[in-house]
N, C-alpha and C positions, 0 to 999 in steps of 0.2 A: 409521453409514456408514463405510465403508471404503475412503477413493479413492488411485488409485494414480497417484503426480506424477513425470513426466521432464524437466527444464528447464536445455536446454544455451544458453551464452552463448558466441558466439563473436568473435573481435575480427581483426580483419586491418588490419594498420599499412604506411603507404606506403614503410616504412623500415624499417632492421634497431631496435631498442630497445637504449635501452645501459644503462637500469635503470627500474624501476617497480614501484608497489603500487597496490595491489588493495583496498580493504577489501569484505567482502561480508555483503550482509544476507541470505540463501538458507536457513539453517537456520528451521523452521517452531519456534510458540511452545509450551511446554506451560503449556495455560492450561484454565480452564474451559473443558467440553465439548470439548475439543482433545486427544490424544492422542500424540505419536509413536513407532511402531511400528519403523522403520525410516530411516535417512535416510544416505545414503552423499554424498560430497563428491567429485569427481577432476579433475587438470587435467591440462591441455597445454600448454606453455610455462609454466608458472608454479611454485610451491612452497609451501606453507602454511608461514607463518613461527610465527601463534600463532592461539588462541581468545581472547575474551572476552566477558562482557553488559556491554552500554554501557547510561547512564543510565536507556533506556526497558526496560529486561531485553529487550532484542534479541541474538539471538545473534550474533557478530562475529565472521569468522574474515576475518583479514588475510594474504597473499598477495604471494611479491614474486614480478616478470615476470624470467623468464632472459634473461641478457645476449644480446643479438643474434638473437633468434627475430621473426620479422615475421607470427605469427598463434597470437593464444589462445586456448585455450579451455575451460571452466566448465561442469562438467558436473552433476548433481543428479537422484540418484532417491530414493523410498522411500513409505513408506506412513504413513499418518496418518489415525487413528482419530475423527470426528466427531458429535457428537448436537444435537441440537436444543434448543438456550434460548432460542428465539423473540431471539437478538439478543444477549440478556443475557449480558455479563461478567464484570461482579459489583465487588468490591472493587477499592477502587483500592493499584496494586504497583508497586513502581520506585522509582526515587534521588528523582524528581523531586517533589515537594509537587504538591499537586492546582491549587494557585494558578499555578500554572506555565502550565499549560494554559486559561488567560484571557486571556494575554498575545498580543497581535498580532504574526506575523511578516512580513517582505516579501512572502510568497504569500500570506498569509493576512487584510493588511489591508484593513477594508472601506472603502469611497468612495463619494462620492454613487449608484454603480449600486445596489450592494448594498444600502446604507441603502433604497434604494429598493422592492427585495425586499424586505427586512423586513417591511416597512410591509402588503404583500401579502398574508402571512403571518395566515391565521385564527386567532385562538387560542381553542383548544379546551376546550369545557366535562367534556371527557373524561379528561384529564391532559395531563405534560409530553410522554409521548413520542404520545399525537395529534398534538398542536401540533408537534413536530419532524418530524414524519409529512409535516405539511402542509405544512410547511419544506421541503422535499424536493419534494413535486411543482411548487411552485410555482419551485423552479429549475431541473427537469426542462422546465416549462413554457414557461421563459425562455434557458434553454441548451441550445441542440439538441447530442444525441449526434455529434460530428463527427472523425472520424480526421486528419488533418493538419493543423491551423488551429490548434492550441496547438503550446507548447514544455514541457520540463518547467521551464523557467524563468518562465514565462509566471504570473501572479498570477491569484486568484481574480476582482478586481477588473478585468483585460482581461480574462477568458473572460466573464464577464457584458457589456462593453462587446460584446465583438465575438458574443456570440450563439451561440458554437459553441465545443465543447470536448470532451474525454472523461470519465474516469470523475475521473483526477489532479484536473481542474479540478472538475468538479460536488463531488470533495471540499473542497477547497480554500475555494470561496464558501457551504459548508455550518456549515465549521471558521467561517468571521468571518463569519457570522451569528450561530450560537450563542453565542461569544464575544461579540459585543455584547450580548446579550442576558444577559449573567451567569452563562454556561452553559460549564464547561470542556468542550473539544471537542479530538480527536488523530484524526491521522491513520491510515489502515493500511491497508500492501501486506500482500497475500497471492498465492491461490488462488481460482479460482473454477471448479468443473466445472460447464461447459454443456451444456444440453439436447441442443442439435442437431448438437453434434460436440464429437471428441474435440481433435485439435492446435487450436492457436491463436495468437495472433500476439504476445498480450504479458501479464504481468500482470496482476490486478488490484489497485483501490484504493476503498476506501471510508471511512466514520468514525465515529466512538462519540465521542458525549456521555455526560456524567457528569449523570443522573438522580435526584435525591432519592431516596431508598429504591430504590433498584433497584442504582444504580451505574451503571459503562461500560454501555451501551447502543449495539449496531449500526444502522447503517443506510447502507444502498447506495445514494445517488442516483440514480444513473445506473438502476438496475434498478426503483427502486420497493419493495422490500422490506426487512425485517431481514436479516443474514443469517444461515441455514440452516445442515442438513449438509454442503451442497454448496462451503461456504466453509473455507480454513483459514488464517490467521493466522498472518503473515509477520515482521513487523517494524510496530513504533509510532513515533507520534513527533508534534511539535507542528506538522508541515510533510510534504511530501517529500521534503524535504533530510534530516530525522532517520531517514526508513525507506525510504530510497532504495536499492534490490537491491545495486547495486553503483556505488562512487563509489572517484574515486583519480587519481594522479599517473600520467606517463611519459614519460619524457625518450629524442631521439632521432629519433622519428617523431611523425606524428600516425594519429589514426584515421582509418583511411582507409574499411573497411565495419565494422558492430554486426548481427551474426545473431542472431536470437532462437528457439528452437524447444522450444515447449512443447504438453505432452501431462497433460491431466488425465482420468482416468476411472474408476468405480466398481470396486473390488476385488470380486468376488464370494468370500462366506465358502463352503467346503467344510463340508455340514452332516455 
């Protein structure tokens, strides 16, 4: 599949900026069943200072804001080639040792809620990724889909307390499950082309365990599924803090509005 991604970030500051950076995770991954065809970068008010891959091979391009402009903005299109591996990633790549990804972070630490899911959790005479299967609905079950009632500060361990969250959190309390269970688990922002329309209001995020003989393995909480063609792979990391779109400094103003306006939709190939 061949889908085609527009994703502008705009920023408007209650004051003029008298300097800042940007760092940005917006370039898509080439990884299994993942392609990039195209991917262009442009801004307004800002200036790409450099590129690099940080620890989790995320693409990183860093960014400083020009002196005294009071609105930026972070523009992003191109095309990315995807197939279907039922989920599967495969091998594990990156700085970081696979032990890494066992390790509990502040979003990702579980507490008596969580343990309490666990506990929930069927385990399946079918394999590990049943049983992670089941993992998933049972916090689908327990954290209703809810737009305003998280932060992205917010831990897996409150969106279980408080019952409502989005996709961030349903990954979040997915990552310190598995991890208790002796299961490395990573986060990941991408892409998601939806059914029922094209624009949409933000990102997504879901998470891959590392599976005996398979490797990373996807899976989408919030949705129910692995994911598909329809998916493309953003940035990793052991939290949302490691694969977080865009994170950064600015001195001068604060933010005063965050626009988001994204467009994902299927490329048709000319036969």
């Amino acid at each position: 599949m061949r889908l085609s991604i527009r994703h502008t970030t705009r920023y408007r500051f209650n004051d003029e900026i008298s300097h800042g950076i940007q760092r940005l995770r917006l370039t898509p991954k080439e990884t299994q069943g993942q392609k990039i065809l195209d991917w262009t970068m442009e801004y307004q008010g800002a200036r790409e200072e450099f590129t690099y891959d940080d620890q989790n091979f995320n693409h990183v391009t860093l960014i400083g804001l020009e002196e005294g402009v009071r609105e930026v903005v972070v523009s992003c299109h191109g095309t990315v080639a995807t197939e279907d591996n039922a989920g599967v990633i495969g091998q594990h790549a990156g700085h970081l040792p696979l032990w890494a990804f066992l390790g509990h972070t502040a979003l990702t630490r579980p507490g008596p809620k969580i343990k309490a899911l666990i506990g929930q959790v069927k385990r399946s005479t079918g394999g590990m990724v049943e049983t992670l299967h089941n993992l998933s609905a049972v916090i689908r079950d327990n954290v209703e889909y809810s737009v305003g009632t998280t932060q992205v500060t917010t831990s897996g361990e409150e969106a279980v307390a408080c019952g409502r969250g989005v996709c961030q959190d349903h990954a979040h309390i997915f990552i310190a499950a598995a991890r208790s269970l002796d299961i490395p688990a990573r986060y990941v922002s991408g892409y998601l082309m939806m059914n029922d329309r094209v624009d949409q209001d933000a990102t997504h995020a879901w998470a891959e365990a590392h599976v005996h003989g398979l490797g990373w393995v996807g899976f989408d909480i919030s949705n129910g599924i692995s994911p598909d063609p329809r998916y493309v792979r953003v940035a990793t990391g052991r939290d949302y803090a490691d694969a977080a779109p865009v994170t950064g400094i600015s001195f001068g103003a604060l933010t005063e509005d965050l626009q988001v306006d994204l467009a994902v939709e299927q490329q048709m190939v000319e036969q």
